[in-house]
N, C-alpha and C positions, 0 to 999 in steps of 0.2 A: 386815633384811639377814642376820641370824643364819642363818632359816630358810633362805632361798637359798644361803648358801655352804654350808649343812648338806646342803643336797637334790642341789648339785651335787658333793659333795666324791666321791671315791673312798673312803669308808667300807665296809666288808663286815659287816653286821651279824648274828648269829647268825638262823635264821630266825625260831625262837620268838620273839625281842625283836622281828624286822621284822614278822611278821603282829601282833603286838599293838599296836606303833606303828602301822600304816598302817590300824585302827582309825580315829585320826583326825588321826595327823598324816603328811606326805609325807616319806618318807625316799628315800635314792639309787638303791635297786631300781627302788622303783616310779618315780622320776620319769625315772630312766634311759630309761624304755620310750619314753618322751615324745620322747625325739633319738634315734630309729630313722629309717631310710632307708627302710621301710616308711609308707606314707602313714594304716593302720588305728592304726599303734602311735603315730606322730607326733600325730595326733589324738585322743589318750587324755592322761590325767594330767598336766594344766596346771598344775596346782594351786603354790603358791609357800609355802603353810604349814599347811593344815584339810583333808583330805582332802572333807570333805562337800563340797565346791566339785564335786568332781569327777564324788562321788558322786549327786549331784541332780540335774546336766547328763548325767549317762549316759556321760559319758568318765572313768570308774574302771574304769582296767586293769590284775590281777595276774596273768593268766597266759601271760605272756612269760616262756620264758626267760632269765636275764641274760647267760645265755653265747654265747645266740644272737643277741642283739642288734646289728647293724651300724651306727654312730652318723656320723652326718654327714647331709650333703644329699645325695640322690640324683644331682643333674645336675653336683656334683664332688666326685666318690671318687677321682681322680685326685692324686697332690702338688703337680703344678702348677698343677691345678684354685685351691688356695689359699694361695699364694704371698700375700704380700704387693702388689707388683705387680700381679696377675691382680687380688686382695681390693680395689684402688682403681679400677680400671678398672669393676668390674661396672655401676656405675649408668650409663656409658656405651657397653655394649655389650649388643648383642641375645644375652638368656636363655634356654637350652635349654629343653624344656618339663622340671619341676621333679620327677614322677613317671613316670619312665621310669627304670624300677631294676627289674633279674630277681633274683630272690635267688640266691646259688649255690645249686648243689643241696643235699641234704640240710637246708636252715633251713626253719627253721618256718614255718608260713603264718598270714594271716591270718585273722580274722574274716570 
């Protein structure tokens, strides 16, 4: 549990310490990329504590930038997209399709 609230925390770690850490352990950068609204970056860095997990499956990704990262689900970027209300309703209501997100101009692209 450690590892998870470490990986989600808002930490900023110096780079030199983050590229040594993510050697082999997951720290906030790199899992950050993981809840992108991007579908290449979503599908990258699972991982919950060893980096090699990620590493071995071929979903080890460090070159997102962190600033350009947009974190949510693609089919609600909206505020009332996740309302509490709307967040109990979803299992009964018909789901936009889940990747249909343009990025603004200027962010970076995928893979």
């Amino acid at each position: 549990m450690g590892s998870i609230l470490f990986h989600h925390s808002n930490i900023r770690l110096p780079i030199a310490i983050e590229r040594t850490l993510n050697g082999f352990v997951v720290t906030p950068r790199m899992h950050g990329i993981h809840h992108s609204v991007v579908e290449g970056e979503t599908n990258s860095n699972w991982s919950s504590g060893l980096t090699i997990w990620d590493k071995l499956h071929g979903t080890y990704r460090n070159d997102v930038p962190q600033d350009q990262i947009i974190i949510g689900v693609p089919a609600y970027q909206q505020k009332q997209d996740v309302g509490l209300r709307s967040m109990l309703s979803l299992p009964f209501v018909h789901q936009p399709p889940s990747w249909n997100f343009v990025l603004p101009e200027g962010n970076h692209e995928t893979k």
